[in-house]
C-alpha positions as CSV (number, residue, x, y, z in Angstrom):
1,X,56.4,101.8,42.5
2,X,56.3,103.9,39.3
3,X,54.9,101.0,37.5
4,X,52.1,100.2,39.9
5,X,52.0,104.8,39.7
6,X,51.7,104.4,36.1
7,X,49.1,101.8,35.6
8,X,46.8,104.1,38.6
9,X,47.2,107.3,36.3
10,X,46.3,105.7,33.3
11,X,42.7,103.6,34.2
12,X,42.0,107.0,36.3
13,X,42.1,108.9,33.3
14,X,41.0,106.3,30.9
15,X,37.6,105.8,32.8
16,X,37.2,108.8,34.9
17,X,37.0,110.8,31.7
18,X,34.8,107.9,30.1
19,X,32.8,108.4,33.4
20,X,32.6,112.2,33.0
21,X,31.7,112.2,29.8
22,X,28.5,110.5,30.8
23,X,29.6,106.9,30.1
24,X,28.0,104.3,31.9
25,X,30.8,101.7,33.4
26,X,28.9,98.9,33.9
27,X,28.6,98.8,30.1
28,X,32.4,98.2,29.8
29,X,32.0,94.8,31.5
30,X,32.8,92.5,29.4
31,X,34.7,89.7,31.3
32,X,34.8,87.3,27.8
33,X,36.4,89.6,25.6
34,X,38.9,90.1,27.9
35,X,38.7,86.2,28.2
36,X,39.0,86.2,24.2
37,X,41.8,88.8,24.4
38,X,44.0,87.6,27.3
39,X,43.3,84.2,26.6
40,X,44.6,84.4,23.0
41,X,47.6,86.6,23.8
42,X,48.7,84.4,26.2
43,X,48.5,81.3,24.0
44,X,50.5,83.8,21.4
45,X,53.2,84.3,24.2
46,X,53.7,80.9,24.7
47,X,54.3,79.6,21.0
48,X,56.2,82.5,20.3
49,X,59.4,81.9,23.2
50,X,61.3,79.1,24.1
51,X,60.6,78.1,28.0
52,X,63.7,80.3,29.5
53,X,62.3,83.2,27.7
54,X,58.8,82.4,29.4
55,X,60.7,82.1,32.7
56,X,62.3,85.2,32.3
57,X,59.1,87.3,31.5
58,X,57.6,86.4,34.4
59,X,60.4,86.8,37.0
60,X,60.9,90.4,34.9
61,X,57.6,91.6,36.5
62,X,59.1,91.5,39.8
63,X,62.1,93.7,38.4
64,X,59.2,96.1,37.2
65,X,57.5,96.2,40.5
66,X,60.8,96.9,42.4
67,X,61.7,99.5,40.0
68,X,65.4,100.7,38.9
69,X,67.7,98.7,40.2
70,X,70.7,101.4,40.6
71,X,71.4,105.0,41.9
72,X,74.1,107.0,42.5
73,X,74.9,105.1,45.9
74,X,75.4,101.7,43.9
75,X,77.7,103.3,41.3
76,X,79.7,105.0,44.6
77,X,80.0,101.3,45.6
78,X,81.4,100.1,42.5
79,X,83.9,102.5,41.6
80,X,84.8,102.0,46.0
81,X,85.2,98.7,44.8
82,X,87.5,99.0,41.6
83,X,89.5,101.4,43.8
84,X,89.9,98.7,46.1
85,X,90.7,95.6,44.2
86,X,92.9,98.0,42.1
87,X,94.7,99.0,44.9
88,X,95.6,95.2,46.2
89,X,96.8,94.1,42.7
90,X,99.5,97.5,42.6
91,X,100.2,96.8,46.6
92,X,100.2,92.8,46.6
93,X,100.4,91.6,42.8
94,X,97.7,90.6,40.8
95,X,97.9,86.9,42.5
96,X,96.7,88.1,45.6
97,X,93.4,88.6,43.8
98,X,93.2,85.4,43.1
99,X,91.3,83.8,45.8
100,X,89.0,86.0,45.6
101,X,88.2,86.0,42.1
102,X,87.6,82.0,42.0
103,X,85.6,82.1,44.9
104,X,83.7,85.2,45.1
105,X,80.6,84.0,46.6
106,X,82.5,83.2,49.6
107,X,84.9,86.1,49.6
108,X,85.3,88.7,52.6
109,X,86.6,91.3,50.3
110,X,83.2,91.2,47.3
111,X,80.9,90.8,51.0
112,X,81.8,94.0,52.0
113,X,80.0,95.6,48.8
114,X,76.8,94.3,49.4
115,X,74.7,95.9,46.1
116,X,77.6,94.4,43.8
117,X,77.9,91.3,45.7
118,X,74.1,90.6,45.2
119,X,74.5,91.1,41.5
120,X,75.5,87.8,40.1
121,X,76.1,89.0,36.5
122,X,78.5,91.7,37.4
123,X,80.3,89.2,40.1
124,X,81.1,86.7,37.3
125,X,81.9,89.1,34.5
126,X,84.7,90.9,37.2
127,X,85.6,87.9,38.4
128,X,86.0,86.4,34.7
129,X,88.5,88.9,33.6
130,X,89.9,89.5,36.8
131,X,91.0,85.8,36.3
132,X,92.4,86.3,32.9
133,X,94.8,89.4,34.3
134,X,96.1,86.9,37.2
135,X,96.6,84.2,34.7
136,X,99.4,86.7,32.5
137,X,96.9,88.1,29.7
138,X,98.6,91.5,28.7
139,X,96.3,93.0,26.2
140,X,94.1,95.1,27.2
141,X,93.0,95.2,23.3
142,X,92.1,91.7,23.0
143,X,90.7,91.8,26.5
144,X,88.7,95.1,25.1
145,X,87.2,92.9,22.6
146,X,86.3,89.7,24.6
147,X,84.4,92.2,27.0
148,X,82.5,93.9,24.1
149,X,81.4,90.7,22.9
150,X,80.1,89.5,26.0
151,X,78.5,92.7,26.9
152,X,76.8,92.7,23.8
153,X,75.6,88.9,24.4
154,X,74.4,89.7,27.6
155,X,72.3,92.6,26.1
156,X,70.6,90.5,23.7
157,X,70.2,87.8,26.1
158,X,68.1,90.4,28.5
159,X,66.6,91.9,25.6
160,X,64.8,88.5,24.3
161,X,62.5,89.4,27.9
162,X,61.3,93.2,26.7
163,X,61.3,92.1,23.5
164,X,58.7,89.0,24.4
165,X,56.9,91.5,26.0
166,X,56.8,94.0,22.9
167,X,55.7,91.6,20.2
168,X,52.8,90.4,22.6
169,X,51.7,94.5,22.7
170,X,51.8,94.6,19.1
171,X,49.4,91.8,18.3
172,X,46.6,92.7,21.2
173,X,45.2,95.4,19.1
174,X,44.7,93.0,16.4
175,X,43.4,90.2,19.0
176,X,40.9,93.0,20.4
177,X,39.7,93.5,17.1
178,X,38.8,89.6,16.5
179,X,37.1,89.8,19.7
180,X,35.1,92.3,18.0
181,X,34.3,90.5,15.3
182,X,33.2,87.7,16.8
183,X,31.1,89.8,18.9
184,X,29.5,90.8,16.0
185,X,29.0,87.3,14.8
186,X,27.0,87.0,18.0
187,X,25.4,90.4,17.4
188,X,23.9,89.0,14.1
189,X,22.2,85.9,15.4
190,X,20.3,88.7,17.8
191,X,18.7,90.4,14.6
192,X,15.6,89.6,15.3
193,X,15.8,91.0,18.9
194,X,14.7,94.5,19.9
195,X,16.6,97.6,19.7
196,X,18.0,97.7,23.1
197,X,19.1,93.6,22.9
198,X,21.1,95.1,19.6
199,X,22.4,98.0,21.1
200,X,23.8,95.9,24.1
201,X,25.6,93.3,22.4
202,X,27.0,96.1,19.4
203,X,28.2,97.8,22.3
204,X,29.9,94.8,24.4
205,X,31.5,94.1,20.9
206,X,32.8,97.1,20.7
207,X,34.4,96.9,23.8
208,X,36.8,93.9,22.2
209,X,38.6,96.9,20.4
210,X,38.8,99.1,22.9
211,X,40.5,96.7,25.3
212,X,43.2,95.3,22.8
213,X,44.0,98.5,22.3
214,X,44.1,100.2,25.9
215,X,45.9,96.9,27.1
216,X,48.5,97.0,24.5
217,X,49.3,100.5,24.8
218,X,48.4,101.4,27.9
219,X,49.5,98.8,30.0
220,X,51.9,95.7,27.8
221,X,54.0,97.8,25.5
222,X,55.0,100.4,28.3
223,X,55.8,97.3,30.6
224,X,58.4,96.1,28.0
225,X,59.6,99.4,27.2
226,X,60.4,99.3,31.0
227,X,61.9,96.0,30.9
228,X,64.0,97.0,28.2
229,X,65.6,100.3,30.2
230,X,65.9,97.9,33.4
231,X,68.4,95.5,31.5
232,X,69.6,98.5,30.0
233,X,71.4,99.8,33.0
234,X,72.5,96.6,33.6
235,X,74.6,96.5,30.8
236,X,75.7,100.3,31.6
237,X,76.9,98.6,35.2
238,X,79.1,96.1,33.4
239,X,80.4,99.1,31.1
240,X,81.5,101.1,33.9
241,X,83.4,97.7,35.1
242,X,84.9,97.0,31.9
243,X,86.1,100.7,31.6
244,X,87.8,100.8,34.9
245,X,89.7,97.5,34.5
246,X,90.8,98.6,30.9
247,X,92.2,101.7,32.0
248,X,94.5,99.9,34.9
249,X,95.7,97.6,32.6
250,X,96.8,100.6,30.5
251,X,98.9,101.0,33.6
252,X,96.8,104.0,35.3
253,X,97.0,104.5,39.1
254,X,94.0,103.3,41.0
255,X,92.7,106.9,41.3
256,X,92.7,107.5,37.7
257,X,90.9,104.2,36.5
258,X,88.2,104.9,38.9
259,X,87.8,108.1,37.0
260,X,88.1,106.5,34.1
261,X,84.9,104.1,35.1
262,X,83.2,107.6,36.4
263,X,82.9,109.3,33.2
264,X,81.4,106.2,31.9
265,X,78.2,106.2,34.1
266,X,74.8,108.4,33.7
267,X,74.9,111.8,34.8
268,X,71.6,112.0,37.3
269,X,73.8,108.9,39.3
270,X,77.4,109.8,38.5
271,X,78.8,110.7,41.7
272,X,81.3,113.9,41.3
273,X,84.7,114.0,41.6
274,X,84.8,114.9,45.3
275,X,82.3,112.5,46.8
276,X,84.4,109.6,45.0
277,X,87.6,110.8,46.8
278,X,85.7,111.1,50.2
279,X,84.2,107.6,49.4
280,X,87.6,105.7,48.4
281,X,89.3,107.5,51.1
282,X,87.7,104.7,53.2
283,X,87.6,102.7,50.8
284,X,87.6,98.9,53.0
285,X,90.7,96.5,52.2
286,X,91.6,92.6,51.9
């Protein structure tokens, strides 16, 4: 929604003030350098990435048009969840988390969180350590680091996407300008034509530049900026897990981990201190 918002504002103000000015739109037409433009940034793109990075970009702009991904209600789930799988470890041992950590997709326990549930990263990266804790590791050091490392894996793993993205923004200026130039190319071959023939085809050169540039910074570059603070707050959502679990293997009571985890998440969606203790108050179990 903001994206599709975004992109509204900015050809409204882009050619209504073009338009205002006394520009004449129809002048702006120039479906080849775009051709030119597209055409070669696209080709660009392609030798650029390796095919999962290709595959990613494109499944990325549905992220964009569905917008952020969490709120305050999905963090109020996950820390209702921690609560709860903290809770059957202290009540039941940590074995009895064990069928639902090697089968989580068909667990009764993860179904009843429905946002973490759908979130496949987050389900194996629980589930992944939760299975190291049932198996005897001790350490919540070590565990500490193994989590950092894969957290920081995942990051750059997401961030080959907005990255992709970036580097093709950063090149469509300079693909708008050779669309220029060879619009110029063209222009000379017209010498000979009259004044208005010139003026035309100076003008739809012109236009090369003005597109690399608007679509680069206008519309590319912002969309992997975007991309970038999507997968951004999905490694914040595997923080908050990795907090909580480290501060019950420190031995803290389910209560306290959870607060632990709370700290760790974004102010304008942390929920406070009393809607958490409402929340895990009915918090579902096993």
């Amino acid at each position: 929604m903001f994206f599709i918002t975004g992109a509204i504002v900015v050809l409204a103000c882009v050619f209504g003030g073009y338009t205002a000015a006394g520009g004449h739109l129809g002048v702006l037409y120039q479906p080849f350098e775009l051709v030119i433009i597209g055409g070669a940034a696209l080709g660009a793109f392609i030798i650029a990435n390796p095919k999962d990075v290709i595959i990613k970009v494109l499944s990325g702009f549905k992220d964009l048009l569905k917008g952020r991904n969490y709120s305050k209600a999905i963090y109020l789930e996950l820390l209702v969840l921690l609560f709860a799988t903290f809770k059957m470890a202290r009540a039941k041992g940590v074995l009895a988390l064990e069928a639902h950590v090697e089968n989580p997709h068909e667990s009764e326990f993860f179904k009843k969180f429905p946002a973490f549930y759908g979130n496949h990263h987050a389900v194996v990266f629980f589930c992944d350590y939760l299975r190291l804790i049932t198996m005897g590791t001790n350490s919540p050091h070590q565990l500490e680091d193994l989590m950092d490392q894969e957290i920081e894996t995942h990051h750059e793993e997401s961030h080959q996407v907005s990255g992709a993205v970036v580097t093709v923004a950063d090149g469509m200026p300079a693909l708008g300008i050779v669309a220029a130039v060879l619009g110029v190319i063209h222009t000379m071959g017209l010498i000979s034509e009259p004044p208005e023939v010139l003026g035309k085809s100076i003008g739809g050169a012109l236009v090369g530049t003005f597109l690399g540039v608007l679509l680069s910074y206008g519309f590319v570059a912002p969309m992997g900026q975007s991309l970038g603070a999507l997968y951004d707050h999905d490694t914040r959502y595997m923080r908050t897990i990795k907090v909580g679990l480290l501060a019950f293997m420190h031995g803290h009571a389910p209560q306290v981990a959870i607060e632990f985890a709370r700290k760790n998440i974004f102010h304008d969606m942390r929920p406070d201190f009393y809607e958490v203790e409402e929340a895990i108050a009915n918090a579902p179990t096993e």
